[in-house]
C-alpha positions as CSV (number, residue, x, y, z in Angstrom):
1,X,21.6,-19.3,-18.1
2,X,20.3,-20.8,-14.7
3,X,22.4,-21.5,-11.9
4,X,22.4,-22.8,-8.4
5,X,24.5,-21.9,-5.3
6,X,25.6,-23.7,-2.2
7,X,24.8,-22.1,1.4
8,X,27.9,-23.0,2.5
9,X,31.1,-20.3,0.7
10,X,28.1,-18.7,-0.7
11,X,30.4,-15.3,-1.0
12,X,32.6,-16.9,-3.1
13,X,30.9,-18.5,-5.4
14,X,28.9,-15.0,-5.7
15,X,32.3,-13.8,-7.0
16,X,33.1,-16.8,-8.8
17,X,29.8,-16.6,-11.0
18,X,29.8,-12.8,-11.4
19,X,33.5,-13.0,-12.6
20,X,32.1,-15.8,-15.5
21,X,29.3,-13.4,-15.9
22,X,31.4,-10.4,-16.5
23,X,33.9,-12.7,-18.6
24,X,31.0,-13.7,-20.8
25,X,29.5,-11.2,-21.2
26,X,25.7,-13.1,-19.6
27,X,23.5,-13.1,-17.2
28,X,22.8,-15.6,-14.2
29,X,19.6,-16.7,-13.3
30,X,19.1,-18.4,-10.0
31,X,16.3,-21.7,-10.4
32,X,13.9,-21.3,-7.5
33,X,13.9,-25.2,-7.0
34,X,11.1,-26.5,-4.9
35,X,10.0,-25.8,-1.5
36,X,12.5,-28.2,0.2
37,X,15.3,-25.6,-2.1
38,X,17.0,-23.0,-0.3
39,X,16.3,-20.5,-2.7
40,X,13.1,-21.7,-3.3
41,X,11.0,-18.3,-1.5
42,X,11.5,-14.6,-1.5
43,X,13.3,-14.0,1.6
44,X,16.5,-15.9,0.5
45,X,16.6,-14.6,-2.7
46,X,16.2,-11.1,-1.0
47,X,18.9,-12.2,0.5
48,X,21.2,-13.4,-2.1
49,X,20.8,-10.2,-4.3
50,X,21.6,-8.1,-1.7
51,X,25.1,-9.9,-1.8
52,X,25.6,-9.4,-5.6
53,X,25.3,-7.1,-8.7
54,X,22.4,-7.2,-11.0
55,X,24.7,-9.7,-13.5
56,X,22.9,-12.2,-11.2
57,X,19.5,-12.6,-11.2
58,X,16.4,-15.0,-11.6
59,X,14.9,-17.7,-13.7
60,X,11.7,-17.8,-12.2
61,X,10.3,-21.3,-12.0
62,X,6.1,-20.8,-12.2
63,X,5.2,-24.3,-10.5
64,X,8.1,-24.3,-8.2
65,X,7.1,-21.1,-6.7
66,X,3.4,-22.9,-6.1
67,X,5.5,-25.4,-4.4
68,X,7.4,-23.1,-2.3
69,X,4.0,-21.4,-1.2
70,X,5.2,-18.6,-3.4
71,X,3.0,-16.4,-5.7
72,X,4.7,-16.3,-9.2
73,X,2.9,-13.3,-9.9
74,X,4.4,-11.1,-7.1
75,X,7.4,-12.9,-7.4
76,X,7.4,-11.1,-10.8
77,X,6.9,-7.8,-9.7
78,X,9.2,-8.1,-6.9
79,X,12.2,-9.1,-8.8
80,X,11.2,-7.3,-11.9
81,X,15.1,-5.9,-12.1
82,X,16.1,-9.4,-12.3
83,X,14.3,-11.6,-14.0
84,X,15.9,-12.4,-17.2
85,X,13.8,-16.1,-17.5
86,X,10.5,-17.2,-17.0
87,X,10.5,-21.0,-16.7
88,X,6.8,-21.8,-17.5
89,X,5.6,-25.0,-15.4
90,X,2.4,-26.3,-14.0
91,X,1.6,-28.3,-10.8
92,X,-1.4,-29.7,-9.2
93,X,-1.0,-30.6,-5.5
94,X,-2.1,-33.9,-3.9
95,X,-3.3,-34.0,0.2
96,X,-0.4,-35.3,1.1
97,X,1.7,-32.3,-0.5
98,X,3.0,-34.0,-3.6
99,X,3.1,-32.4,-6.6
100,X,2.1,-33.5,-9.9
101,X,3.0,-32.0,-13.2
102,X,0.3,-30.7,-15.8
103,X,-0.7,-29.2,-18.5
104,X,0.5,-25.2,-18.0
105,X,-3.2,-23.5,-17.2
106,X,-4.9,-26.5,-16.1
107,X,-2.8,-26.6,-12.7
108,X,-2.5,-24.1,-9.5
109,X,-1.1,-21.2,-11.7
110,X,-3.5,-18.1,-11.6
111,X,-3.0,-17.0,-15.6
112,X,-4.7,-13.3,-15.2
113,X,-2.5,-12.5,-12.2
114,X,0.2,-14.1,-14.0
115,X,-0.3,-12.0,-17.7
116,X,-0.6,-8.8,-15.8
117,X,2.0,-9.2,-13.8
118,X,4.4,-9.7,-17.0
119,X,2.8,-6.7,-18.5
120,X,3.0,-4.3,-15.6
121,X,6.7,-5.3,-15.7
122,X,6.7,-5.2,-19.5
123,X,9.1,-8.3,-19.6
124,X,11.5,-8.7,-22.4
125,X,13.1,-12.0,-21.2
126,X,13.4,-15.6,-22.1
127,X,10.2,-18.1,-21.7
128,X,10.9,-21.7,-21.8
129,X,8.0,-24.6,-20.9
130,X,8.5,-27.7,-19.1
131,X,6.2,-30.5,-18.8
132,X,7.3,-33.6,-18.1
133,X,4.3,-35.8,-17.2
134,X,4.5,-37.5,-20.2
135,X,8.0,-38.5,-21.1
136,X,7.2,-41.4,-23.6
137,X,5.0,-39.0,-26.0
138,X,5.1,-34.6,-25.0
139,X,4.6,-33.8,-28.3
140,X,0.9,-33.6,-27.9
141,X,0.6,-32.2,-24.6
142,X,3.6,-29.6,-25.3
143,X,1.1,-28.5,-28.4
144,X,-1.5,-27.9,-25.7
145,X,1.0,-26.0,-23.3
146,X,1.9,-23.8,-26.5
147,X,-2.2,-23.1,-27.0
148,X,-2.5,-22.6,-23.5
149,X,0.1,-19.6,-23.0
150,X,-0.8,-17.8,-26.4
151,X,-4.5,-18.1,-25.2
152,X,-3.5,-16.8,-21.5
153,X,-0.7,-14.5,-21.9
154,X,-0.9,-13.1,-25.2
């Protein structure tokens, strides 16, 4: 399950979520959300965990982490004892910093750095893709995400 926290009463809702966590019986996953996000790099979520048990964790956003000048790949390895999802998403970047959403491989992500990161770590967690460039008809281009990842990280 992904969750979110606050800055402000950030102990408490630490407790609050570990508590549900513990109650049941799951694990949390904070969304890196975008580079605007607060928990969008490595140094806050450094800091976060260092505030909580491992019940609380990641769900590692691929494209997010390009947005937040993040490498997904180290992000991997760094929080290996916490990630519990890997939230596959693509982004291409415009000059004036926008991002667009694509095709998972055809974007920013670097696959190889990416695959051996996952095997180094030897991940056993949750994947889930997101595209949402085309909202009126994702069938076909979810297909194409689905060849993509097989072909890159299996």
């Amino acid at each position: 399950m992904s969750i979110d926290f606050k800055p402000d009463n950030l102990d408490e809702q630490i407790k609050n979520a570990e508590k549900l966590s513990e109650e049941y019986n799951v694990t949390l996953g904070i969304h890196n959300h975008g580079g605007r996000h607060w928990l969008g790099n490595t140094q806050a979520l450094k800091w976060v965990f260092s505030k909580c048990s491992k019940r609380i964790g990641l769900s590692l956003d691929t494209a997010w982490a390009m947005h937040s000048q993040e490498n997904a790949a180290k992000m991997i390895k760094e929080f290996r004892d916490r990630l519990y999802l890997l939230h596959l998403k693509d982004f291409t970047f415009q000059r004036n910093g926008g991002a667009e959403d694509v095709i998972f491989g055809t974007g920013g992500i670097d696959l190889k750095a990416l695959k051996a990161a996952l095997e180094e770590i030897d991940f056993k967690g949750a994947y889930i893709i997101e595209y949402e460039g085309q909202p009126e008809n994702p069938v076909p281009v979810l297909i194409q995400c689905v060849k993509n990842i097989k072909e890159a990280l299996y």
